[in-house]
C-alpha positions as CSV (number, residue, x, y, z in Angstrom):
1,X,0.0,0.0,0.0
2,X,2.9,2.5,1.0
3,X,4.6,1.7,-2.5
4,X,1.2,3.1,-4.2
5,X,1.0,5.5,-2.5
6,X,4.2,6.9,-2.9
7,X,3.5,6.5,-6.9
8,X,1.4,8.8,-6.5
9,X,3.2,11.4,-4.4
10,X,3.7,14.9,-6.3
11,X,6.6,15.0,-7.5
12,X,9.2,17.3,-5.8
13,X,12.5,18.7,-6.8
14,X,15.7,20.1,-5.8
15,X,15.3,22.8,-7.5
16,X,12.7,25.5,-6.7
17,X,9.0,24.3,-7.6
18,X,5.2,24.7,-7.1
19,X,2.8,21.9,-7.1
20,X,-1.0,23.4,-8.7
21,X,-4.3,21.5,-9.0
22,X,-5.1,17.6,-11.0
23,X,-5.8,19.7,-13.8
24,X,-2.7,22.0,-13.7
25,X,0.8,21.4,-14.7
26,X,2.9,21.5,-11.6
27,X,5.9,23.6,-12.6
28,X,9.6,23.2,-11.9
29,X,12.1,26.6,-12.1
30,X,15.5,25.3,-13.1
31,X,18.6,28.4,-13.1
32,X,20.2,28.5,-16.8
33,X,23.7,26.7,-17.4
34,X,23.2,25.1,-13.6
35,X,22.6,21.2,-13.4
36,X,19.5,20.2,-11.1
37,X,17.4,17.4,-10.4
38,X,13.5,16.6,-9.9
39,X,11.9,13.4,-8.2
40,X,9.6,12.2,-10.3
41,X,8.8,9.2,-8.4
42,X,9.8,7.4,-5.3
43,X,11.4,4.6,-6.8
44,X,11.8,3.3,-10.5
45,X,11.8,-0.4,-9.8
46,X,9.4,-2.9,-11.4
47,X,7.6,0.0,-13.4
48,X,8.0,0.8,-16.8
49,X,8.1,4.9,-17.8
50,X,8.3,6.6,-20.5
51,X,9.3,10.1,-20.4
52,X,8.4,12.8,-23.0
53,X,8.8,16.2,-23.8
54,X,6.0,17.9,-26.1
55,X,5.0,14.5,-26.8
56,X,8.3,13.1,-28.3
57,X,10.3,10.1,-26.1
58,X,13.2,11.2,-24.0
59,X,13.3,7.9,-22.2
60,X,12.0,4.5,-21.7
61,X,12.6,2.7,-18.5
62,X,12.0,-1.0,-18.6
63,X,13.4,-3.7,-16.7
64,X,15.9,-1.1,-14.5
65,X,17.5,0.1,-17.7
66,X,17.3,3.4,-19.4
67,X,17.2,3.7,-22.6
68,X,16.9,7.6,-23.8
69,X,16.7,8.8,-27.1
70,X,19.9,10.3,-28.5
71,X,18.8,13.8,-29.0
72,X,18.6,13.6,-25.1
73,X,21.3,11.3,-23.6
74,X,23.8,14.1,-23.5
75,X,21.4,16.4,-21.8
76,X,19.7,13.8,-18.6
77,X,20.2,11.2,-16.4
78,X,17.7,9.0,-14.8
79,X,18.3,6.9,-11.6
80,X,16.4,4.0,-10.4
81,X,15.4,5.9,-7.1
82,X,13.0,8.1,-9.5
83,X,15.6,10.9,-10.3
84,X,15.6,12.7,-12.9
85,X,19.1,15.3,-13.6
86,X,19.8,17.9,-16.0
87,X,23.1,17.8,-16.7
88,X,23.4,21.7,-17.7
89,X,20.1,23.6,-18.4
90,X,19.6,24.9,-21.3
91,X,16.4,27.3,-22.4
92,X,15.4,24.5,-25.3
93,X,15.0,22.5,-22.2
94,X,12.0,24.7,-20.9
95,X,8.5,22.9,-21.9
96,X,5.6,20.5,-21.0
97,X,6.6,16.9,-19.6
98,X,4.6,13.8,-19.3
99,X,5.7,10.6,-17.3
100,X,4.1,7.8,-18.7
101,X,3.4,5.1,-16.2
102,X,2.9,1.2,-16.2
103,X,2.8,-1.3,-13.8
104,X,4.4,-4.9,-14.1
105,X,1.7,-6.2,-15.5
106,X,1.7,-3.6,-18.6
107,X,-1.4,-1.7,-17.1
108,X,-1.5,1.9,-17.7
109,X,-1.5,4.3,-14.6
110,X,-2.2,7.6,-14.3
111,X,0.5,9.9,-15.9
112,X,2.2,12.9,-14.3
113,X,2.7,16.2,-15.9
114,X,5.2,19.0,-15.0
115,X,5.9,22.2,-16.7
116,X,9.5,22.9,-16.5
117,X,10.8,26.5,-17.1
118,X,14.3,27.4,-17.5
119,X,14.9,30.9,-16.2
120,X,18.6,32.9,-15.9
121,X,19.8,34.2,-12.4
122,X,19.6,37.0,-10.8
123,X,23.5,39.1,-10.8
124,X,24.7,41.2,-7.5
125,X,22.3,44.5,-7.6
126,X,24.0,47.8,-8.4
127,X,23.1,50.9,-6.4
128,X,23.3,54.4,-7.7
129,X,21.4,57.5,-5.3
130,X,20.9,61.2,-6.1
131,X,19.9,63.9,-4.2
132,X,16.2,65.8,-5.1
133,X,16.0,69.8,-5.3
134,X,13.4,69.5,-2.4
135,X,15.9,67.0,-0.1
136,X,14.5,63.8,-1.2
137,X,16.9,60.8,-2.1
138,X,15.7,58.5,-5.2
139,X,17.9,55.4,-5.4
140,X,17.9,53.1,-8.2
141,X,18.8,49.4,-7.7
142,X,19.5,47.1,-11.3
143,X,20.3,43.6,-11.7
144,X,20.5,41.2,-14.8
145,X,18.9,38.2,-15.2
146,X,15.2,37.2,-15.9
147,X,11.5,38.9,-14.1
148,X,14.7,40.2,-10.9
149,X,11.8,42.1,-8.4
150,X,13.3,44.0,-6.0
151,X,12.3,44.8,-2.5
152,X,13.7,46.9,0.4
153,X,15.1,47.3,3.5
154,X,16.3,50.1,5.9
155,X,18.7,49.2,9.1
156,X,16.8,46.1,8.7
157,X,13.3,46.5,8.7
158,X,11.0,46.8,5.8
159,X,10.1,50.0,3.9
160,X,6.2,50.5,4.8
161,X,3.8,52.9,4.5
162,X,4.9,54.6,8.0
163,X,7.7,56.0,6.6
164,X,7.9,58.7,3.5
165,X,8.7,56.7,0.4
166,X,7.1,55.7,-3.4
167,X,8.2,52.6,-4.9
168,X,7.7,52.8,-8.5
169,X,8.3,48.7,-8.4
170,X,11.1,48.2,-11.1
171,X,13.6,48.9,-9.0
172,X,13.2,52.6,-7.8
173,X,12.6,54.2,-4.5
174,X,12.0,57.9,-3.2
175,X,13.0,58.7,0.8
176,X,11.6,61.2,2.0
177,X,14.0,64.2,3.3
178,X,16.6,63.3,6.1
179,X,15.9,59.9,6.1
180,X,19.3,58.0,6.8
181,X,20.8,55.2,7.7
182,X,21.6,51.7,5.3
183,X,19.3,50.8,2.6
184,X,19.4,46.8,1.5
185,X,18.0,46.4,-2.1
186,X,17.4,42.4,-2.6
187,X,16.7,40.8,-6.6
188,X,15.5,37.8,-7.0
189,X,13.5,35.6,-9.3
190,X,12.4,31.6,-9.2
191,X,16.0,30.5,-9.3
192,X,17.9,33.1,-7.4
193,X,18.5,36.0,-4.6
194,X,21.2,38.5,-4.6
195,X,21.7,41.5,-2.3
196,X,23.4,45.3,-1.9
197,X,23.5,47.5,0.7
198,X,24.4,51.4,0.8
199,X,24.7,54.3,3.3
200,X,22.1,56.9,2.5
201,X,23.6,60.4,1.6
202,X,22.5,63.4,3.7
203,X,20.5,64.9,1.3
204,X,19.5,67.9,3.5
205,X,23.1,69.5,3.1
206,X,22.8,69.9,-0.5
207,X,22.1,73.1,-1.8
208,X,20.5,72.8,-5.4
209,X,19.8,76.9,-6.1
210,X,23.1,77.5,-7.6
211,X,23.5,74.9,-9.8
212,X,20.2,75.7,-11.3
213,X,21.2,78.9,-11.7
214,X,24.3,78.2,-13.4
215,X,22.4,75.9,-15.7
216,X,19.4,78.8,-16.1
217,X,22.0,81.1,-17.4
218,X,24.2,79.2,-19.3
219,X,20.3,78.7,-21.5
220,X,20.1,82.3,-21.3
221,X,23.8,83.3,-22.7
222,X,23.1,80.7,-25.6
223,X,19.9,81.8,-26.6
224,X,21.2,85.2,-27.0
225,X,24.0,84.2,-28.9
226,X,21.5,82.3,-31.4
227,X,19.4,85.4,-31.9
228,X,22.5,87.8,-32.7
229,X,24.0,85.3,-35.0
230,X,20.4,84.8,-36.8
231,X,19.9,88.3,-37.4
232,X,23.7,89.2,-38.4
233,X,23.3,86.6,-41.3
234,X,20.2,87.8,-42.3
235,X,21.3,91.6,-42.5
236,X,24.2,90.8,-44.4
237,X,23.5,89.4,-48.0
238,X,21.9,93.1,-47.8
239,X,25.1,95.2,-47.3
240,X,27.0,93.1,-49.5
241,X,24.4,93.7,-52.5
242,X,24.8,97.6,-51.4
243,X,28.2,97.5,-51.6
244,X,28.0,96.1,-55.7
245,X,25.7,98.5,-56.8
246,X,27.5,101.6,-56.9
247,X,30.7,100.0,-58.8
248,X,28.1,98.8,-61.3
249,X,26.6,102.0,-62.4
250,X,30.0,104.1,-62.4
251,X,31.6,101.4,-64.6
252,X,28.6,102.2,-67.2
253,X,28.7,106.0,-67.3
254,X,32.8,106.2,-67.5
255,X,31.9,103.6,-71.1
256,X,28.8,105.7,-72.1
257,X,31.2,109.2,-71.7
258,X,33.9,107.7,-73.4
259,X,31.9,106.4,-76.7
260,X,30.4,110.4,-76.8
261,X,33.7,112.2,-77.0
262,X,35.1,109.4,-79.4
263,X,31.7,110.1,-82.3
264,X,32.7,113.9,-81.9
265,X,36.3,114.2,-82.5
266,X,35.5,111.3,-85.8
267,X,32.8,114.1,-87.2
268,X,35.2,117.0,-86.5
269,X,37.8,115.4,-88.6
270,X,36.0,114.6,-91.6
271,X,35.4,118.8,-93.1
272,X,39.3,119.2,-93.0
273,X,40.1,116.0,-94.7
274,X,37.6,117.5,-97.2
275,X,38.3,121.3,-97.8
276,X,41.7,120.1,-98.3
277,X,41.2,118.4,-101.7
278,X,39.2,121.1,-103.2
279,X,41.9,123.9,-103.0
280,X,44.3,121.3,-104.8
């Protein structure tokens, strides 16, 4: 009776898992590149299984020998105590399985199902602060890895609605002014938990005014600079066409004076040429 019984046992994993309903698939979190291994069932002995992923064969068991596919024998082992190991996760791992089950008289039993998701850890958080015009301190906190959430803690105890603070939830707080003392960010996702602490800054003690108004007249200074060079260009393809003009029209009257003196001193010339051959 205990042997049935423990065929039936949901299966459970060194890795971290949740068990859902009959009609759910219970779901296994395995870390990428990280071997791991999940029970799925107590004791392989006098049964026959077949294991498969998105219905095609990784295994048969039968007769306390394994027998896997070759697509998979580089990727699992399977023990007679019901283990099952990945030898490295990979994400083409992540999927639906099904354990078929038989009894030693060939009759079906009830299959199990597990969803297994393959899932990259969490990396040590980085920290950045900066102080608010008004006193307030936002700190950031960032980690790689897949879904990190973050939570919070302040000399140890957890940020609440007591104290003055908006989480934005991605990893993103607001203290409220003169709050001080050591601020723990934790990631973490299904496979992982990392952690970093830092001192809070006294944010009271910064003065913001005169850095803005550096930075409001330095906006000034250039925007006066735009408008003088804008209207300097635009005044001076005028002077320059001023400047032309007056060369232009004194080059034509020296030519038109010239060609007048020229037609006299041609029809003052011609009577002499003239009375000269009629006194001869």
């Amino acid at each position: 009776m205990s042997t049935i019984l423990g065929l039936f046992l949901i299966m459970t994993a060194a890795v971290h898992g949740s068990a859902g309903s009959d009609s759910d698939n219970k779901t296994h979190h395995v870390a990428l590149g990280r071997p791991a291994f999940i029970q799925l069932i107590n004791g392989a002995g006098g049964y026959q299984l077949t294991l498969k992923k998105d219905g095609n064969n990784i295994f048969i068991f039968k007769k306390d020998k394994t027998i896997f596919h070759e697509k998979w024998e580089s990727q699992f082992n399977f023990y007679t105590n019901g283990t099952l190991m990945i030898i490295k996760a990979e994400r083409s791992l992540s999927g639906i399985y099904t354990l078929e089950i038989f009894d030693s008289d060939g009759k079906a039993l009830p299959s199990e199902r597990f969803l297994l998701t393959i899932e990259e850890p969490v990396t040590p958080p980085a920290l950045s602060s900066v102080c608010l015009p008004h006193g307030e301190l936002r700190v950031s906190c960032s980690s790689a890895g897949d879904n990190p959430q973050y939570s919070w803690l302040l000399d140890g105890l957890f940020l609440n609605n007591s104290r003055p603070v908006y989480d934005d939830g991605k990893g993103a707080i607001i203290l409220g002014k003169n709050t001080s003392g050591s601020l723990t960010c934790t990631a973490k996702n299904n496979v992982s938990e990392e952690k970093a602490a830092v001192t809070l800054p006294n944010c009271a003690a910064v003065d913001m005014m005169p850095m803005l108004f550096v930075a409001l007249g330095t906006v000034v200074l250039l925007l006066i600079l735009t408008v003088g060079l804008y209207s300097y260009c635009r005044k001076r393809p005028h002077v320059q066409a001023e400047e032309i003009k007056p060369d232009t029209e004194e080059m034509t009257y020296a030519q038109v004076t010239f060609n007048r003196k020229k037609s006299r001193r041609e029809k003052r010339a011609e009577p002499e040429v003239v009375y000269g051959e009629v006194r001869v």
